[in-house]
ROVOTOR-477862 format. One line per 5 residues: for each residue x, y, z of C-alpha. Coordinates in pm, 1 decimal. Example, Ala and Ser with C-alpha at 12.3 -4.5 7.8 and 13.67 -1.06 7.14 Angstrom:
2
1230.0:-450.0:780.0 | 1367.0:-106.0:714.0
END
This chain:
437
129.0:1953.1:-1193.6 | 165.1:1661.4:-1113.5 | 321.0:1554.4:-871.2 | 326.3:1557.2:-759.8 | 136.4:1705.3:-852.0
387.6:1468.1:-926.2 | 523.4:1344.8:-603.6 | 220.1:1087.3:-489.5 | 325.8:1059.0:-761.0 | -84.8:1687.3:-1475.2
-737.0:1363.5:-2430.1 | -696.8:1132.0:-2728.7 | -432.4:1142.7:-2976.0 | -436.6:1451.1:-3151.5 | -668.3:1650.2:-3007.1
-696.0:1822.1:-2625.4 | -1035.8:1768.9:-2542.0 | -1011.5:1492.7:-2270.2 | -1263.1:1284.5:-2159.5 | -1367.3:1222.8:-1764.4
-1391.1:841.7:-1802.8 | -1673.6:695.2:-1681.2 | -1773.0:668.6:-1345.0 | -1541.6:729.6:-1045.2 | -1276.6:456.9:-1019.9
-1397.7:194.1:-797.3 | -1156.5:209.9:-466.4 | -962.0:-108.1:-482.7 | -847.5:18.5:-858.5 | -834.1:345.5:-796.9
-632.2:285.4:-446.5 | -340.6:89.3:-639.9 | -297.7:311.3:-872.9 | -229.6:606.2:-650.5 | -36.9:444.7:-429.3
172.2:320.8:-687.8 | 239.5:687.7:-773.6 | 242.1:766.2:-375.6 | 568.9:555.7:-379.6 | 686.7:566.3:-719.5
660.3:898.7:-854.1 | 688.0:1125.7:-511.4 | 931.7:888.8:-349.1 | 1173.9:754.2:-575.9 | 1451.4:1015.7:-546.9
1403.1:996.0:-181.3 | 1352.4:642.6:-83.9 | 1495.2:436.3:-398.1 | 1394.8:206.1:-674.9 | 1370.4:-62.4:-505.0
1030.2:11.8:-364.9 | 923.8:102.2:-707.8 | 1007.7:-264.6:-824.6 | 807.6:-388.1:-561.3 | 495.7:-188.0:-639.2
488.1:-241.8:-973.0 | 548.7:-612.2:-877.2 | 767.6:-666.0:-1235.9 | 1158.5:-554.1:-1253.0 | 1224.6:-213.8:-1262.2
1518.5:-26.8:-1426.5 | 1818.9:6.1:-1234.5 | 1778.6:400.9:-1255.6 | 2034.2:603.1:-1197.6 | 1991.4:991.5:-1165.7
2282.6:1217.1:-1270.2 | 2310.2:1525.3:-1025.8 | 2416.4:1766.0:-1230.6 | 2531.6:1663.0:-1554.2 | 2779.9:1955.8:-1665.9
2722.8:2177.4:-1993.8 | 2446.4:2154.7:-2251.2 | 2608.8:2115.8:-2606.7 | 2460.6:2160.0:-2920.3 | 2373.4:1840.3:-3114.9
2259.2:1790.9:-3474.7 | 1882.8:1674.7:-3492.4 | 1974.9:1383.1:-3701.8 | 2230.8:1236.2:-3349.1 | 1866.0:1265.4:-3154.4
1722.1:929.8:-3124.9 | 1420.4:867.5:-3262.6 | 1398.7:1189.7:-3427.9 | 1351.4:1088.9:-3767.2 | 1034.5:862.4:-3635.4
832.3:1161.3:-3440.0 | 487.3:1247.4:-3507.2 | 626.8:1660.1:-3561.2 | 258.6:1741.7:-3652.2 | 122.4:1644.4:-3310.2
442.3:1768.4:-3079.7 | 367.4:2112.4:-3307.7 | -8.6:2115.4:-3184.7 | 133.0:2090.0:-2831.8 | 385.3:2365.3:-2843.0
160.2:2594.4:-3007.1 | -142.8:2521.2:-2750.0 | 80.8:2618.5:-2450.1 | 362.2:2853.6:-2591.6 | 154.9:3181.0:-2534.4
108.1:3100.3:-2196.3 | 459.5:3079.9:-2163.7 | 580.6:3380.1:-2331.7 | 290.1:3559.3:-2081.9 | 461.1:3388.1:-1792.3
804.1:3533.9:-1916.8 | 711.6:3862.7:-1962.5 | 587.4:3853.1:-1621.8 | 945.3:3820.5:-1484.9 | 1154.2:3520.4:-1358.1
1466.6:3335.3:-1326.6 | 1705.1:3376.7:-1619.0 | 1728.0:3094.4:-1799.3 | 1941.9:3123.0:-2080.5 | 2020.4:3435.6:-2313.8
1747.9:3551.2:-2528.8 | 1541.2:3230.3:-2493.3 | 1242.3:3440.6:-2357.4 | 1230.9:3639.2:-2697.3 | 1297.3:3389.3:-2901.8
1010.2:3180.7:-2756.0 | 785.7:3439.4:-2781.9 | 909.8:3487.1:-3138.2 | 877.1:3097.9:-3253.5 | 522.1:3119.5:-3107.9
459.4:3373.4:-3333.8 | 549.4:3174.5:-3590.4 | 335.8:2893.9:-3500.7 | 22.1:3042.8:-3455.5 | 74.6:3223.3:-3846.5
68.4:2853.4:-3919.0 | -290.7:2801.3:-4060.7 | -471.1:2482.1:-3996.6 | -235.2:2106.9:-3875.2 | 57.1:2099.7:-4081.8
136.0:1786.6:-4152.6 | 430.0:1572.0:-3992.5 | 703.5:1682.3:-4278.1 | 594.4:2062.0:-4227.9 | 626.4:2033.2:-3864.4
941.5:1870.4:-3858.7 | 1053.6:2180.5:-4080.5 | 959.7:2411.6:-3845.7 | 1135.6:2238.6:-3549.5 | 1404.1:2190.8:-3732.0
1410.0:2553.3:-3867.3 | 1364.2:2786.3:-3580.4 | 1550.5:2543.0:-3285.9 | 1852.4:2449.0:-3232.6 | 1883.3:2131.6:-3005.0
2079.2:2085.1:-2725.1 | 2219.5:1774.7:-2495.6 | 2380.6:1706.8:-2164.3 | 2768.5:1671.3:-2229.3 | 2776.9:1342.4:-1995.8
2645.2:1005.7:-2080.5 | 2462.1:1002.5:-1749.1 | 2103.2:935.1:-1794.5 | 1798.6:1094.7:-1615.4 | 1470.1:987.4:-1435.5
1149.6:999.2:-1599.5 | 815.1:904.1:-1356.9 | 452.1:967.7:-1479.9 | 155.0:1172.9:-1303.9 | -202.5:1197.7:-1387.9
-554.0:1330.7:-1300.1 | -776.0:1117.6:-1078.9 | -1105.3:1108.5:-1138.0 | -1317.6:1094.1:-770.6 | -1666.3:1125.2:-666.8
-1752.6:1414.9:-398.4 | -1988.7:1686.8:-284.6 | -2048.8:2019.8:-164.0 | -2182.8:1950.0:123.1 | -2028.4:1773.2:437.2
-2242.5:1471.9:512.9 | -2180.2:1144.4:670.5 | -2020.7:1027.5:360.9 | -1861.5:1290.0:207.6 | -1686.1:1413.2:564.1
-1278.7:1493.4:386.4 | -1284.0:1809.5:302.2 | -1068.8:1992.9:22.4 | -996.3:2369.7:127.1 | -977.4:2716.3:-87.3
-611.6:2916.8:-31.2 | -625.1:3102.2:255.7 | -583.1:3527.5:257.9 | -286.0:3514.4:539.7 | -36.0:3261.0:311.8
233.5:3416.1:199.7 | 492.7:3251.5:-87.9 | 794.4:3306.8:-76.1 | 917.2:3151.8:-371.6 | 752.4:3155.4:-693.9
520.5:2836.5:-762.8 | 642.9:2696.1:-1040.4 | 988.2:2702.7:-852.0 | 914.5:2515.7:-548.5 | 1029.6:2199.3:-632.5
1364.4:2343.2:-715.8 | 1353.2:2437.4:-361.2 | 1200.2:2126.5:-233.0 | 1342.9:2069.5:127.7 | 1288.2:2448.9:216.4
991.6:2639.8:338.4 | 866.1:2785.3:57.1 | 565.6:2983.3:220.1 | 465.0:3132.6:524.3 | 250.7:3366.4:735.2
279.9:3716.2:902.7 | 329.5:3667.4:1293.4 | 455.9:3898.7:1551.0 | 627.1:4101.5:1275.4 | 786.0:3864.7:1095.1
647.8:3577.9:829.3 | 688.7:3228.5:1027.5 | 604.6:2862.7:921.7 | 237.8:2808.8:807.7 | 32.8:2509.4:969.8
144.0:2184.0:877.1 | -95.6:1878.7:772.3 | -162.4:1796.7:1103.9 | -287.8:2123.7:1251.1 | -488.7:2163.5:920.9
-629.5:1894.5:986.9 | -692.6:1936.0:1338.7 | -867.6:2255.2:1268.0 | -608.6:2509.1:1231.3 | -851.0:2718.4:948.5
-1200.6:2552.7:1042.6 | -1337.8:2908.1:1163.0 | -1229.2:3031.9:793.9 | -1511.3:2870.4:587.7 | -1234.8:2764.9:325.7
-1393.0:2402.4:253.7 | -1572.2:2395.9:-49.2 | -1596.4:2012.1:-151.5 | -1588.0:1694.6:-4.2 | -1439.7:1366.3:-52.9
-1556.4:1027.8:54.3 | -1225.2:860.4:170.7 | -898.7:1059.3:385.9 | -662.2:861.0:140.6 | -814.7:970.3:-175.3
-771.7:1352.4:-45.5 | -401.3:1291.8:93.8 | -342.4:1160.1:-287.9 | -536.1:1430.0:-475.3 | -303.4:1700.0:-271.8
-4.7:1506.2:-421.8 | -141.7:1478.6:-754.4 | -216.0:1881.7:-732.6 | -537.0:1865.7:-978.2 | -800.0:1603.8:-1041.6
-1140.1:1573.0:-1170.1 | -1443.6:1569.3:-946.0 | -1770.1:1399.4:-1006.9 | -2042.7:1523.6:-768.8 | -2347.9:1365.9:-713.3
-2584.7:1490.8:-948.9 | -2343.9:1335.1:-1223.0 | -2170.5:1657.2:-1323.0 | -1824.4:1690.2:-1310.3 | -1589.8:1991.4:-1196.3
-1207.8:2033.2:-1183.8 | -1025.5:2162.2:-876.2 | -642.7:2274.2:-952.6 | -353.2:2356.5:-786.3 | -370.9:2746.7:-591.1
-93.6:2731.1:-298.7 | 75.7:2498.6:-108.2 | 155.3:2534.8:312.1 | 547.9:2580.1:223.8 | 662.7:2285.3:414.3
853.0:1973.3:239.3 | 706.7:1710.7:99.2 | 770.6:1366.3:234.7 | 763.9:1001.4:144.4 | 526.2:816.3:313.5
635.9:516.5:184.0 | 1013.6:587.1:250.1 | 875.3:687.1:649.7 | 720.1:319.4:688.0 | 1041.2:174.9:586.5
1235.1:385.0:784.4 | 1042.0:380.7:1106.3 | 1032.4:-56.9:1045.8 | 664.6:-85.9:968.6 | 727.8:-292.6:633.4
1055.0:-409.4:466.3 | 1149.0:-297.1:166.9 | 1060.4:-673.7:45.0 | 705.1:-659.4:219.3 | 645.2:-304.8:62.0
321.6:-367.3:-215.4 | 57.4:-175.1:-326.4 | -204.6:-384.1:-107.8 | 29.3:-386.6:229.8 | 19.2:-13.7:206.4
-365.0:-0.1:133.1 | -402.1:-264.9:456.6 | -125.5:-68.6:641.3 | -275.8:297.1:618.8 | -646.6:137.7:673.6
-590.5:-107.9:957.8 | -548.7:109.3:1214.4 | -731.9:433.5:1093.3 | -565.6:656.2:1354.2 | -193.9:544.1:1278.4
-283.5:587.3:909.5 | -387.8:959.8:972.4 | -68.0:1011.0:1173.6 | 151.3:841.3:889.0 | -2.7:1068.9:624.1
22.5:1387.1:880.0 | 462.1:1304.1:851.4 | 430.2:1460.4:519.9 | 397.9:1811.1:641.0 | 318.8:1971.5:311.5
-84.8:2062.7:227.1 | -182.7:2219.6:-104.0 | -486.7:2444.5:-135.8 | -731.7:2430.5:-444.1 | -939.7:2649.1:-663.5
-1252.0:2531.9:-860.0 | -1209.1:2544.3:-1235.9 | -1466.9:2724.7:-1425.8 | -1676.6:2549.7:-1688.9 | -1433.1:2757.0:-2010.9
-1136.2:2717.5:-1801.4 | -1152.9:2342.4:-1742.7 | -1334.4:2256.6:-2027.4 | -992.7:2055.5:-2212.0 | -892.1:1904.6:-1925.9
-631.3:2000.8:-1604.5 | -442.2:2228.8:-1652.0 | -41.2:2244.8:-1592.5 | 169.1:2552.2:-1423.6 | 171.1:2775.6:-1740.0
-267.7:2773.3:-1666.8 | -254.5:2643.5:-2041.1 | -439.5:2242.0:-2083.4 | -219.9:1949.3:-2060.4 | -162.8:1752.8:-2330.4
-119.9:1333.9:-2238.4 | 170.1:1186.3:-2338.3 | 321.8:1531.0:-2460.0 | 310.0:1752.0:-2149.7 | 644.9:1708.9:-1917.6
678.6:1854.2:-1550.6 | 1050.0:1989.9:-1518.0 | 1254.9:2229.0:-1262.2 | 1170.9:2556.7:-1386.7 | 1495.2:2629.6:-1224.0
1682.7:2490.0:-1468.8 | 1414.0:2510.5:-1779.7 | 1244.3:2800.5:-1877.5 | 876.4:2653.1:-1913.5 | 758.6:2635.3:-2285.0
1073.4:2505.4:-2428.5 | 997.4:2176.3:-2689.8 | 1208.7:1846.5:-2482.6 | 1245.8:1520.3:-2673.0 | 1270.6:1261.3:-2437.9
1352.4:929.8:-2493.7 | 1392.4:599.6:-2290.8 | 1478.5:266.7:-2395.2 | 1291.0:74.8:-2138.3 | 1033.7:289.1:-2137.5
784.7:172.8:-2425.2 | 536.8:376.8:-2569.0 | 184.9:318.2:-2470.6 | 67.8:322.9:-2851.7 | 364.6:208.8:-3074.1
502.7:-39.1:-2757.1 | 811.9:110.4:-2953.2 | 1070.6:267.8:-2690.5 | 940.1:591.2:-2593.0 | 1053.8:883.5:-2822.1
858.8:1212.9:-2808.6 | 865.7:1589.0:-2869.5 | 698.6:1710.1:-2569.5 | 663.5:2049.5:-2390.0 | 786.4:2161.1:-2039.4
445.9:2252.2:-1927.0 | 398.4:2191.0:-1561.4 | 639.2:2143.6:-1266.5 | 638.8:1931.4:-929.1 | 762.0:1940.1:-549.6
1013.0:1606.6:-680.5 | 1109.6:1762.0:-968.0 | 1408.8:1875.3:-924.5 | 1762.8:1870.7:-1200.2 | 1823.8:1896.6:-1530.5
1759.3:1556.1:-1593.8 | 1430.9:1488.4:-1452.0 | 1114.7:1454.9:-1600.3 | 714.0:1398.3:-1507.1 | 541.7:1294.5:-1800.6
177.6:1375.3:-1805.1 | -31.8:1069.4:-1899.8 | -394.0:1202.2:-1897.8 | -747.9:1128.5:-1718.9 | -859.1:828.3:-1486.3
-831.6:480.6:-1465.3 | -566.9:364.2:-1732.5 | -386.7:653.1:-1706.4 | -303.9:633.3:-1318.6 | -222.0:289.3:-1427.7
43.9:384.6:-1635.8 | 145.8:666.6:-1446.4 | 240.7:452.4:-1155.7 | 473.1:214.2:-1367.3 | 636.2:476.8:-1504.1
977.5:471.0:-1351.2 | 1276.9:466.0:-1616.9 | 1607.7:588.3:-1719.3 | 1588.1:868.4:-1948.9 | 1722.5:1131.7:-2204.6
1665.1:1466.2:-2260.9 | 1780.4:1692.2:-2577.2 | 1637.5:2064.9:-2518.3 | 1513.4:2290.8:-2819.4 | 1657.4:2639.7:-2780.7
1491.8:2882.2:-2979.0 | 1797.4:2998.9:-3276.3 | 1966.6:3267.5:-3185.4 | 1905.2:3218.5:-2787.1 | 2146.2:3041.7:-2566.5
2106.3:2781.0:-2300.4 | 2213.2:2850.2:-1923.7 | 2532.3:2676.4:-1782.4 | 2425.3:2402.6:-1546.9 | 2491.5:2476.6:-1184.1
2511.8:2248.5:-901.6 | 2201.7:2314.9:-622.3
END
């Protein structure tokens, strides 16, 4: 939820139940693979690909992102690429997991996306869940293939698919001389003014606030946070070790923490300040503190921790400063959890704009230089929109969810590739028309 969640830029195959890998990644490893999704992920519809071919030090796609790509039309299942070779039986076990959440989520209210797709989610989840046991991958496909109807971009422009994940870091309860960076509950007097899981299709707007003087006004930025803004509040409830690994966990939106005694505990997403989110990377480009050429995952690291006061004051340009609640032992027990509160699933979980999707809906996705992490094939999956991001923004965008720790922010940060997208309406629903923001 990602991402960045997804913009520093949310379990084995089969199964949800994720494991916390090991011990907390070491910082050198852990480092580069954030700040690979620090640049890649957040940045890259801001600042360019370019930076993500030098932080992934191999050549990146050319990618280019299609504003808005005109009307969805209806496609047969057997024109989808890679269709025919899908594991149905595990995109099923995904949709099914989260599609009650998302029918909830409906009924709540929100943006109209499409005619009747709200019933006729909650209506295929019905069907799903009367489904006893794991159908197998023919059943599945039958189901899919039954009760949707898919649905493509009329253009042959291509999208942009990046990859977020949940870090994995040690911390504490308690401030000490170590653990001094603290991570801070949502506070009473913030005020959103958009819905959550629409912010990023609002990105570049203040999208909270607080009551002042009779009228709701900007909230404090990073830098006043951080300069004690809510210190009288007694909002901090954990504590990291290191001010870069908090700056990337805010990005990220979720991550794992390991405390000192050896347990672990999730914090997750719970508000954001309402300002913008900003590049970082893009900023030390801009301002002529690196070239684009000089711009790696190590001259960042040196940059940011050379001069530890210019570092802070580089990471206080991105405004934006999320706020985080502790996940119960039930309620994080298979892993983070995406904006629909339901698990993510790796590898099958995609952060959209839930402007433009309603969250729920089955998305195949496919990339040809984008290989998949098991097959090496080029990526093909049935995944869910089941999380969102302050960078997500357009039809054709996409943050895949690649899981827990180490490998996974490794994979996450090289994930930087053209894409398609064919949407699964429910039968009998209707897609919106795509507008221009």
């Amino acid at each position: 939820m990602r991402s960045v969640t997804t913009a520093l830029c949310q379990r084995e195959a089969g199964s949800n139940d994720r494991k916390v890998e090991g011990p907390a990644l070491g910082m050198s490893v852990w480092l580069a693979a954030s700040l690979r999704i620090v640049l890649v992920a957040g940045s890259i519809l801001q600042f360019g690909v370019s930076e993500a071919t030098a932080l992934t030090n191999e050549e990146a796609p050319a990618v280019a992102v299609a504003a808005e790509t005109g009307p969805l039309v209806p496609v047969a299942f057997n024109q989808v690429r890679g269709w025919d070779e899908e594991d149905h039986a595990e995109a099923f076990a995904a949709f099914r997991q989260t599609c009650r959440s998302a029918v909830a989520r409906a009924r709540r209210g929100g943006p109209a996306l499409g005619r009747g797709v709200a019933a006729g989610l909650a209506r295929t989840c019905r069907l799903a869940h009367s489904v006893s046991g794991r159908p197998d991958r023919r059943t599945a496909r039958r189901f899919f293939e039954t009760h949707f109807r898919a649905y493509a971009h009329a253009s042959d422009a291509t999208g942009l698919l990046t990859g977020y994940y949940e870090p994995v870091l040690r911390a504490s309860r308690t401030v000490s001389e170590r653990f001094r960076y603290p991570l801070l509950r949502r506070p009473s007097d913030l005020i959103d003014q958009v819905p959550h899981t629409l912010r990023g299709h609002h990105d570049g707007k203040l999208t909270a606030g607080r009551w002042s003087g009779g009228s709701i006004v900007p909230y404090f930025t990073r830098q006043e946070i951080e300069e004690g803004a809510l210190s009288s509040r007694g909002l901090e409830f954990f504590y990291l070790e290191d001010p870069i690994e908090a700056f990337v966990l805010h990005v990220q939106g979720s991550g794992a923490l390991r405390l000192e005694d050896g347990s672990v505990v999730r914090v997750h997403y719970d508000g954001k300040n309402g300002h913008p989110y900003t590049s970082i990377g893009g900023r030390m480009v801009a301002e002529g503190h690196l070239t684009r050429d000089e711009v790696t995952l190590e001259s960042i690291a040196s940059w940011l921790r050379a001069d530890p006061e210019r570092g802070q004051r580089m990471m206080w340009e991105n405004r934006s400063y999320i706020f985080f609640r502790e996940l119960g032992p039930t309620e994080g027990r298979k892993g983070a959890l995406g904006a629909l509160g339901a698990p993510l699933w790796t590898g099958r979980s995609l952060a959209v704009d839930a402007g433009r999707y309603a969250l729920g809906l089955p998305i195949f996705v496919a990339s040809q230089s984008l290989h998949d992490p098991v097959t090496r094939a080029p990526f093909a999956r049935l995944m869910v929109a089941s999380d969102v991001g302050s960078a997500i923004k357009g039809w054709q965008r996409g943050d895949i969810y690649w899981g827990s720790g180490e490998a996974a922010g490794l994979l996450a940060g090289t994930t930087a590739h053209q894409g398609r997208f064919a949407i699964l309406y429910p039968r009998g629903s209707r897609p919106p028309a795509p507008q221009r923001p």
